[in-house]
Each structure stands twice: as structure tokens, then as C-alpha cells.
C-alpha positions as CSV (number, residue, x, y, z in Angstrom):
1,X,-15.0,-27.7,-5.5
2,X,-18.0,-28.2,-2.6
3,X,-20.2,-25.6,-2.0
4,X,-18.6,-25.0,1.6
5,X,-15.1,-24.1,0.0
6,X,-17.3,-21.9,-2.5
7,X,-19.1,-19.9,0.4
8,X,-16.0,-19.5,2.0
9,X,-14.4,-17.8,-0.8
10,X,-17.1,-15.6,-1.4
11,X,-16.6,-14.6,1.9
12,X,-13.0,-14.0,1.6
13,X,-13.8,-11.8,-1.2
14,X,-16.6,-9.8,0.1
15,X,-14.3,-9.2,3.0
16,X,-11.4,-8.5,1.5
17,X,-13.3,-5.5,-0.8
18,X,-15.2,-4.0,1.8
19,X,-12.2,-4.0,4.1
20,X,-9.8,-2.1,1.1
21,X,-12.5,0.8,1.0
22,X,-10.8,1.9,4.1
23,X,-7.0,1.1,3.1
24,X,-6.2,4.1,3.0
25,X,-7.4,5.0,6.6
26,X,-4.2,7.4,7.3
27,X,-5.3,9.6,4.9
28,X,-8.0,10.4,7.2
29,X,-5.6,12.1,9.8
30,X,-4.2,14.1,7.1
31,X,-7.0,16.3,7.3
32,X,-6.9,17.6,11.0
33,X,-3.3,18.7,10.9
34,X,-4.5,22.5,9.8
35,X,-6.7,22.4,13.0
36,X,-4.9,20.5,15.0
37,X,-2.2,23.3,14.7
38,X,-4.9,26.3,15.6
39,X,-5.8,23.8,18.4
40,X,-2.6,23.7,19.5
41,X,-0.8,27.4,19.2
42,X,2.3,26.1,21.4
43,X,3.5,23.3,19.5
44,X,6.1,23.5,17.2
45,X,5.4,22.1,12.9
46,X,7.2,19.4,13.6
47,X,5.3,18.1,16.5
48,X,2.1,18.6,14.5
49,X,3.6,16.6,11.9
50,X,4.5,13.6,13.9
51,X,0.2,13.2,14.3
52,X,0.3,11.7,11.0
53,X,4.3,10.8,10.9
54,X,3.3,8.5,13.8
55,X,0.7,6.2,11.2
56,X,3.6,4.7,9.0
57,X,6.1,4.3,12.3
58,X,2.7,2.1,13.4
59,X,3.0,0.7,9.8
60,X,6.3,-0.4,10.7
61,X,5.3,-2.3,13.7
62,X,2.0,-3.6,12.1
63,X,3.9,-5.1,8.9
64,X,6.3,-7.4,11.6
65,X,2.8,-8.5,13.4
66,X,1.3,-9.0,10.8
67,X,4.3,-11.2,9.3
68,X,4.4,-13.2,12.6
69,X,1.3,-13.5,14.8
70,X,-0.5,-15.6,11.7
71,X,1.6,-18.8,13.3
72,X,-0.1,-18.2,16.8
73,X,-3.6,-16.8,15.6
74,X,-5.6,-17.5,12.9
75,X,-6.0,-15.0,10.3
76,X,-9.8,-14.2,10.6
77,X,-9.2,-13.2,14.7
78,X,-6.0,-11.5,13.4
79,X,-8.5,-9.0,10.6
80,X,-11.2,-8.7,13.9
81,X,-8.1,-7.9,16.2
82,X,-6.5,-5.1,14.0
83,X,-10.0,-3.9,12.9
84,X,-10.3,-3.2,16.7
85,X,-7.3,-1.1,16.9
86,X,-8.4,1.0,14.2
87,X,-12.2,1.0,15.8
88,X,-10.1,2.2,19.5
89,X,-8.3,4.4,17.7
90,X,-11.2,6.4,16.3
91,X,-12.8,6.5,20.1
92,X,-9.1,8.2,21.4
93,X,-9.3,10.8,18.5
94,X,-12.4,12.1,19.6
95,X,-12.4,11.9,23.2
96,X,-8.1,12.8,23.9
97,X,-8.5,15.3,20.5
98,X,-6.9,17.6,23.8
99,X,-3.5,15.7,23.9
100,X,-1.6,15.7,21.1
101,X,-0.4,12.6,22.9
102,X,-3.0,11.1,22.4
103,X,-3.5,12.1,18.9
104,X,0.1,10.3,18.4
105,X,-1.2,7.0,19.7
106,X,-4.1,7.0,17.6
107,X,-2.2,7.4,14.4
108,X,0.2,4.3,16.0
109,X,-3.3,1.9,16.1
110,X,-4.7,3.3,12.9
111,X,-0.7,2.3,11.2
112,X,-0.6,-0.9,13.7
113,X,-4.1,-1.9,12.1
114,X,-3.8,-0.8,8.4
115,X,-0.5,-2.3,7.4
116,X,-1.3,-5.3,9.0
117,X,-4.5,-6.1,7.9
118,X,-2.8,-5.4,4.3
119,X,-0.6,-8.3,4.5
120,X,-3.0,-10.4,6.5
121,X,-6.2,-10.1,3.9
122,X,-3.5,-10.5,0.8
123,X,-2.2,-13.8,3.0
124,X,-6.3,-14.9,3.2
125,X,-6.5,-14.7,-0.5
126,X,-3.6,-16.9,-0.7
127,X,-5.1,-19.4,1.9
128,X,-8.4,-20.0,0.3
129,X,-7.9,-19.8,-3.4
130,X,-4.8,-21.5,-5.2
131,X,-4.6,-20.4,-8.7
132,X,-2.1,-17.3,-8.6
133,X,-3.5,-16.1,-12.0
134,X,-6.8,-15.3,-9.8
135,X,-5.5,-14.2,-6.5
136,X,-3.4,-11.4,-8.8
137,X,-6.6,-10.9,-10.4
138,X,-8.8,-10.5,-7.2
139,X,-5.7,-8.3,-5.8
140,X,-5.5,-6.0,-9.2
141,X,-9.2,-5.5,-8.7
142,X,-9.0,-4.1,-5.3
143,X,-7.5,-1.3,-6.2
144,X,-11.1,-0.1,-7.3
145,X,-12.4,-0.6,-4.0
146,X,-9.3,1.3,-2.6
147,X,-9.8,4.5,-4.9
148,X,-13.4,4.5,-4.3
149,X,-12.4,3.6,-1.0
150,X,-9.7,7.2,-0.6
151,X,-12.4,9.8,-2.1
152,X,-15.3,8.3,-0.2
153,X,-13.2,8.6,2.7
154,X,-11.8,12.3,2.0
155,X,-15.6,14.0,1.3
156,X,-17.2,12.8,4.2
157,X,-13.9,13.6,6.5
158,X,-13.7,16.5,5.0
159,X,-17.6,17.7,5.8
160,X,-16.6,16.0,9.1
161,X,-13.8,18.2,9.8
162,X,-15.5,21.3,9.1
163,X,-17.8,20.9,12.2
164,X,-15.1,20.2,14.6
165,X,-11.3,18.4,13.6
166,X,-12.0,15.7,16.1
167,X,-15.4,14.3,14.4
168,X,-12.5,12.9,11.5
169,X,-12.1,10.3,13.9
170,X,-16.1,9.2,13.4
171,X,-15.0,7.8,9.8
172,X,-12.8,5.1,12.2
173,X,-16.3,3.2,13.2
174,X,-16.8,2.2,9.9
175,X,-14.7,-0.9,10.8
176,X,-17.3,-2.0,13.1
177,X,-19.1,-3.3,9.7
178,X,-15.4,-4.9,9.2
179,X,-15.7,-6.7,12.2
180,X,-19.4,-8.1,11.7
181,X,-18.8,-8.9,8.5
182,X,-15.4,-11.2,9.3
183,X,-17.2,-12.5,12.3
184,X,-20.3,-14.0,9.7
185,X,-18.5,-14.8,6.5
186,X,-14.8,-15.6,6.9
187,X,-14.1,-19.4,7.9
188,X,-11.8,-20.2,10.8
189,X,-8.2,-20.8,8.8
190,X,-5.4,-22.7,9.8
191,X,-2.2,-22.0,11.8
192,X,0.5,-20.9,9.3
193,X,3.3,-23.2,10.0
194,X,7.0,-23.0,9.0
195,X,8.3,-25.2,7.4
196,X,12.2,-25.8,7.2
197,X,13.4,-27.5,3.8
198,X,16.9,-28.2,2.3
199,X,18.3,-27.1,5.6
200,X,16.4,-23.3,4.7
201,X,15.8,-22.5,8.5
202,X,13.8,-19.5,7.8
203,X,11.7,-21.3,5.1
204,X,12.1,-18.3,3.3
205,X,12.9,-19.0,-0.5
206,X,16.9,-17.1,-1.5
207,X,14.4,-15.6,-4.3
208,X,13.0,-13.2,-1.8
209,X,16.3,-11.3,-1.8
210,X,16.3,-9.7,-4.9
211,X,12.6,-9.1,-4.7
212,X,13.0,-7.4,-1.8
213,X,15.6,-5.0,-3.5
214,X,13.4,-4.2,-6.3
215,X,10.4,-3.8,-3.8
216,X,12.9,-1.4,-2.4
217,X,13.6,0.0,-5.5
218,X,9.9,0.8,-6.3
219,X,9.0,2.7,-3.1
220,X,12.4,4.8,-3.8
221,X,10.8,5.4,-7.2
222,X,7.3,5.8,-6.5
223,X,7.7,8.5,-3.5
224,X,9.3,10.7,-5.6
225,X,6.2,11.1,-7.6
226,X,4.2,11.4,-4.2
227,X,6.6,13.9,-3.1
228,X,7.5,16.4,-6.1
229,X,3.9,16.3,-8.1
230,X,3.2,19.5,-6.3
231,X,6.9,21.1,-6.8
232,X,6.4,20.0,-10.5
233,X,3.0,21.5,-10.8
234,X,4.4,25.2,-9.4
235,X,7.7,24.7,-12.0
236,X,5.0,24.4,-14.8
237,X,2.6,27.6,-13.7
238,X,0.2,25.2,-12.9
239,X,-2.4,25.5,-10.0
240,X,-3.3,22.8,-7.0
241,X,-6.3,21.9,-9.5
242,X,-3.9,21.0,-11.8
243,X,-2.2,18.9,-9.5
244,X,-6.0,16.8,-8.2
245,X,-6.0,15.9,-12.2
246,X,-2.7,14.1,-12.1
247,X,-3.2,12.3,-9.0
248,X,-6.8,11.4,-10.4
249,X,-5.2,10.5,-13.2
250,X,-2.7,8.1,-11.6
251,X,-5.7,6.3,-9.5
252,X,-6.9,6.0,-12.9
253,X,-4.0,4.5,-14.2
254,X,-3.6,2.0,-11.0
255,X,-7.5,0.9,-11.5
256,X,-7.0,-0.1,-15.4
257,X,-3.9,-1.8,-15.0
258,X,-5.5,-3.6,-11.6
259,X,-8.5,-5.0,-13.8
260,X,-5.7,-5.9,-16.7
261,X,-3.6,-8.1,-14.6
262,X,-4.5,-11.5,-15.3
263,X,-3.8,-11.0,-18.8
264,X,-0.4,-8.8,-17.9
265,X,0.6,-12.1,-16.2
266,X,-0.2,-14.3,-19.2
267,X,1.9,-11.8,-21.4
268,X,4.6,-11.1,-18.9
269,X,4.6,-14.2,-17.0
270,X,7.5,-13.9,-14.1
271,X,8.6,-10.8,-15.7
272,X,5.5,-8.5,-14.7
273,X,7.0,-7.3,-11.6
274,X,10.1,-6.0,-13.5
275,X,7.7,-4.8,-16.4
276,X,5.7,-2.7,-14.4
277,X,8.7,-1.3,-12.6
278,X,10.2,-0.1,-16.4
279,X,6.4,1.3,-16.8
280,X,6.7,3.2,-13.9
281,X,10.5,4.2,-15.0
282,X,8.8,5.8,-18.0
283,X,6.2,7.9,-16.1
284,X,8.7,8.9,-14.3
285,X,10.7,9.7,-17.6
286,X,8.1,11.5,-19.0
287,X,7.3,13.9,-15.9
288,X,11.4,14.5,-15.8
289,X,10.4,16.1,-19.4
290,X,7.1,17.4,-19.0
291,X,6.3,20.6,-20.3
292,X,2.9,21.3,-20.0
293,X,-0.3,19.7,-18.4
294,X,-0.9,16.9,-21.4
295,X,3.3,15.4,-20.2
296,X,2.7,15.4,-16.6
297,X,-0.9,14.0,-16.9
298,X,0.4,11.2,-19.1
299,X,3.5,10.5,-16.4
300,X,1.2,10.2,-14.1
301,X,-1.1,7.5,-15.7
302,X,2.0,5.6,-16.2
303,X,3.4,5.9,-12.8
304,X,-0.2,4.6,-11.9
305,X,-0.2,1.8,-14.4
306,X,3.1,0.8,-13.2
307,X,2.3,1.0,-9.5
308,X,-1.1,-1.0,-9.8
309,X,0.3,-3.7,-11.5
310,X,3.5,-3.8,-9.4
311,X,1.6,-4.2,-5.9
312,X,-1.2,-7.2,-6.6
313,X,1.3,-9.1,-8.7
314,X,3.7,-8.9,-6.1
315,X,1.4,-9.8,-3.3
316,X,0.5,-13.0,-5.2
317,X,4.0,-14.1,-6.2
318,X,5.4,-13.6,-2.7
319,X,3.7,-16.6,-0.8
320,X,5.2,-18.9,-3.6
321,X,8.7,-18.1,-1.6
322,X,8.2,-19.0,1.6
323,X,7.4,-22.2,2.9
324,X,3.9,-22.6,5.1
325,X,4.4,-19.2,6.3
326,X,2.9,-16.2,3.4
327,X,1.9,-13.9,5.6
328,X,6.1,-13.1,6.5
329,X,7.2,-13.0,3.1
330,X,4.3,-10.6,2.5
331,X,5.2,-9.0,5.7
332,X,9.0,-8.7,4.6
333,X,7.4,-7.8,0.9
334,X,4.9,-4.8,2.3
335,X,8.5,-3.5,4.9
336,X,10.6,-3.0,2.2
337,X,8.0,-1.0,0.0
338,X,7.3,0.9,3.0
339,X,11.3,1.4,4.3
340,X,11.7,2.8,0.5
341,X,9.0,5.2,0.8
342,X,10.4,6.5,3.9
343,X,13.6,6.7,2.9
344,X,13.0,8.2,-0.6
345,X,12.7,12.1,0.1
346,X,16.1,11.8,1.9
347,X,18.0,9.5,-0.3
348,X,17.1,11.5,-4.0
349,X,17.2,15.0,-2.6
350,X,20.5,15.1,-1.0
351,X,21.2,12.9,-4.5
352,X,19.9,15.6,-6.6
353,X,21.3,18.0,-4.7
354,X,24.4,16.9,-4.9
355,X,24.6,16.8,-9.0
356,X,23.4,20.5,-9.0
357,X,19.7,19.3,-9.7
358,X,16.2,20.3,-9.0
359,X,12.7,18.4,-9.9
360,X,14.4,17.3,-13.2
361,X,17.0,15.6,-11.5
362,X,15.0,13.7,-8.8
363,X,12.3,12.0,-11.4
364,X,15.6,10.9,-13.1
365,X,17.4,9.5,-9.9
366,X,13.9,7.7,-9.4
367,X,13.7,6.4,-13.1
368,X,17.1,5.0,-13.0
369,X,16.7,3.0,-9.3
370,X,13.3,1.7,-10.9
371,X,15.0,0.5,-13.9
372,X,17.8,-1.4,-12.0
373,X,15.3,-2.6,-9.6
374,X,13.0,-4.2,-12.9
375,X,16.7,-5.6,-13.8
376,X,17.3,-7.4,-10.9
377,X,13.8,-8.4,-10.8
378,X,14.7,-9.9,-13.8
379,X,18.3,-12.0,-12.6
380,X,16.2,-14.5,-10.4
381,X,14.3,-17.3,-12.1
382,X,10.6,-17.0,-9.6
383,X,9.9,-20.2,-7.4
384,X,6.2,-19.5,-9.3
385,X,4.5,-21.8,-11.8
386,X,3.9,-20.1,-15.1
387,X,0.0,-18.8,-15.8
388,X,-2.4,-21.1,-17.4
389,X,-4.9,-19.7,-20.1
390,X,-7.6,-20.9,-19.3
């Protein structure tokens, strides 16, 4: 390996850290919803609401750019480009904080930016490092920077949003370090080109198919912890304290298994996807069952666990499935997590409510769609090669 290719993937990785402390960048507008409603007495909840509901329909439209503009523009102007949205995005927030509008549009860029560059900085990875036992590595690890990344973000918004709702938006110009740093360290990438094999004209690999059903699967799963951690907390007595342990303890759940992947995928090999969706199928087991803090704290590490091994492994074993062109299978990989997570609340409540359940019943529903999802994850043989030991 020369010294040039070494630099530039230190680069790559330096970048692709830094840039995952502000992965969770919607989180951000989360916070101003309270004020936003005092600052806006006339609108209705639901208009409120679609301030941050507007981030993942951006996430929608960023996850097809970011699946298709990496065959017209390399991927480092791509990271710059969507950096920039986010960077705009925080200048609207504070100056058009008077239109909830404008508010709107800004949560489009901040989706538009955030989902894509996810997908393009997994896809750079990819580019500049061929062993998939690292890139899951690298990938496992980032969930570190994104943690650190989410409660870095949420004390200094929240200081920020005690002065005045709109000063949230400040957090957005941290992507102006994004931008320098991509400008100095990443090298200028290829052109992803499609390539059309065996008469394939999509040069996407028929193994995508049932990993896009068990991506599906897990973000039907996994939003039903996001959604009913609270409900569960109130059905146990518990407090909203109670609640910041679980989720801390599923980041810390996501972080341990993110620094255990390389050796998950020496165990597991082509199975780890469909492991860590039965890991997360018994987290979501146990918090069907939980019956005190101890049951719901150790759900939620698994659901963790399950979730931070799902994601990196999944990221490194989709550009193995397309031909020439990662960043569309990651694209089509990072839209059907996303279209499950959506769809989730709707799908297992009116299921749950239609077999008479309540909380129990919707951590079941969820447990059983993960588990099918890990079975059909295991029905297709992976176009991956298996992980070396060394």
C-alpha cells in the first residue's frame, strides 16, 4: 500500500467520524417544537409537528440523491454539497424562525443533507478501503462518534434554546468544519459507474431483495422500541428519568456491539445481519415481559446491541450487491430502514389493536416481524466473500 493511498484513508476516516458527531442533526429541531408552539399560538399541533415531520420526508428525498447523483458527481463534492444544505439550513432557522414556512424548509435541507451524506460517507468507506471485515469495523465504530455526537448536540442546543428557540439553529454551523475538513483531506474519487452483467440492467444483485425485506423488517421492529419506551415506562410507575436510563442504556448497547463487530463477523459470518435482528427480537421479548426497571433496562441493551450491529454490517455488505454503483444499493438499503420506521407506529398499533392488545402486544408484533425478517435474511446465500482472520 503507498503512502498516498494511506493518507487518503486517513482522511476518509477522520472525515467520516467527525462528520457522524452530527448524524443525528434532526434531533436538533426536536427541541424548538415547545417554543415554536408559544411562538406560534394560531397553529394547530399538527402543523407544529410537521417542523420536525418535514426532516425524514427530506430524508426520503436525500436517500434517492444520495443513491443517484454519485454517477454524475464525485462523492467528496457530493459530502461538501449536502454539508451546505445543512450549513443553509441553520442560516433560514435563525433568520425565517417567523415562518413556520420556513421552519419546514429547513427541516427538508437538514433531512435532504443527513440521509444523504449517511449513504454517501458509508459508500466512501467502501471506495477507499477493500476489506469488508474493516469497513464493518470502521462503520461499528462510528456509532461512538454518533452517541457522543447526539448528547453533545442536545446540551449545547438545549442551553441554546433557553436564550431564544431560534439560536438551535447555531449548532447547524458546525458543518462549516465538515466542509474544511473534506475540502483538505478527502481525495477526489471516481465516477461510480453501472455496470450491467448477465443481462442484470439495474446492476443490482437479486440478493438485495430479501435484504431489503429484512431491512424493512428491522425498522418495523426497532420503532416500536422508539415509540412505546415512554408508554412502557408509565405502565411500570416509572418516571421520564427512568425512561433517559433505558435509552442510555441502548446507546450503550449500540456502542459495545459497534466496537465488537469485526469479530461478530468472524463468528457469524453472512449470518450477522439475521443474528443481530433475533438479538433485537429478544430485547424486544424481554421488554414485552418487563416488570420492573432491571427487564426493561436489559431490553433495551439488547435492542441496542441488535441495532448497532444490524446497521454497520449492513452498510458494508450492501456494496457487495450492486455492480459499480454502492452508493444505490446503500441508498435502496438506508429507504427501506427508513420507509419501516415510518410506517411502524401505524402498521403495529392498528395490529395490536386489532388483537385486543396494548404495549404487550406491540413489542410482540415487533419481535415476531424481526424474527421473520432474520429468517429471510437467512434464505439468500450473500454475494460477500467470507471474513479472513487475520
Amino acid at each position: 500500500m503507498s503512502e498516498n493511498t494511506k493518507k487518503n484513508i486517513r482522511g476518509v476516516v477522520i472525515v467520516y467520524f467527525v462528520t457522524s458527531l452530527f448524524k443525528q442533526a434532526s434531533m436538533l429541531v426536536s427541541l424548538i417544537l415547545s417554543d415554536a408552539a408559544v411562538q406560534f399560538p394560531k397553529a394547530s399541533a399538527t402543523s407544529i409537528q410537521m417542523i420536525y415531520t418535514m426532516c425524514t420526508v427530506g430524508g426520503l428525498l436525500g436517500v434517492a440523491l444520495g443513491g443517484k447523483l454519485p454517477c454524475i458527481i464525485n462523492k467528496k463534492k457530493l459530502l461538501i454539497i449536502f454539508s451546505f444544505f445543512q450549513l443553509i439550513a441553520g442560516i433560514i432557522g435563525i433568520t425565517g424562525n417567523h415562518s413556520i414556512g420556513l421552519l419546514c424548509f429547513a427541516s427538508c435541507l437538514i433531512g435532504i443533507g443527513s440521509y444523504a451524506l449517511a449513504g454517501i460517507l458509508s459508500a466512501l468507506v467502501v471506495e477507499n478501503i477493500d476489506d469488508r471485515t474493516k469497513q464493518a469495523s470502521i462503520m461499528g465504530k462510528q456509532s461512538i462518534f454518533v452517541n457522543i455526537g447526539g448528547m453533545i448536540m442536545m446540551i449545547v442546543g438545549g442551553s441554546l434554546e433557553k436564550q431564544k428557540f431560534a439560536n438551535v439553529y447555531k449548532c447547524f454551523f458546525f458543518n462549516i468544519i465538515i466542509i474544511l475538513l473534506a475540502l483538505s483531506l478527502l481525495p477526489d474519487g471516481p465516477l461510480e459507474k453501472l455496470k450491467k452483467e448477465n443481462g442484470n440492467k439495474s446492476g443490482i444483485s437479486k440478493g438485495m431483495l430479501p435484504i431489503l425485506i429484512g431491512t424493512l423488517c428491522f425498522g418495523l421492529g426497532f420503532m416500536v422500541y422508539s415509540t412505546n419506551i415512554s408508554f412502557l415506562t408509565g405502565s411500570l410507575h416509572l418516571t421520564a428519568v427512568e425512561a433517559g436510563y433505558a435509552n442510555t442504556l441502548f446507546m450503550v448497547g449500540a456502542v459495545v456491539s459497534g466496537l465488537l463487530v469485526k469479530k461478530s463477523i468472524r463468528i457469524f459470518k453472512t449470518k450477522t445481519m439475521a443474528v443481530s435482528l433475533w438479538i433485537l427480537a429478544a430485547g424486544l421479548l424481554v421488554e414485552a415481559n418487563a416488570v420492573n426497571l432491571a427487564a426493561m433496562l436489559v431490553g433495551a441493551f439488547l435492542i441496542g446491541f441488535g441495532f448497532g450491529t444490524f446497521c454497520p454490517v449492513g452498510f458494508s455488505t450492501v456494496p457487495a450487491l450492486t455492480s459499480g454503483n454502492p452508493s444505490a444499493g446503500l441508498a435502496m438499503f438506508t429507504g427501506s430502514m427508513t420507509i419501516g420506521q415510518i410506517i411502524s407506529p401505524l402498521i403495529i398499533t392498528n395490529l395490536a389493536g386489532s388483537a385486543n392488545g396494548g404495549i404487550t402486544r406491540r413489542y410482540m408484533i415487533g419481535m415476531i416481524i424481526t424474527i421473520i425478517g432474520g429468517f429471510i435474511l437467512t434464505a439468500v446465500k450473500l454475494a460477500v466473500q467470507p471474513v479472513k482472520d487475520n
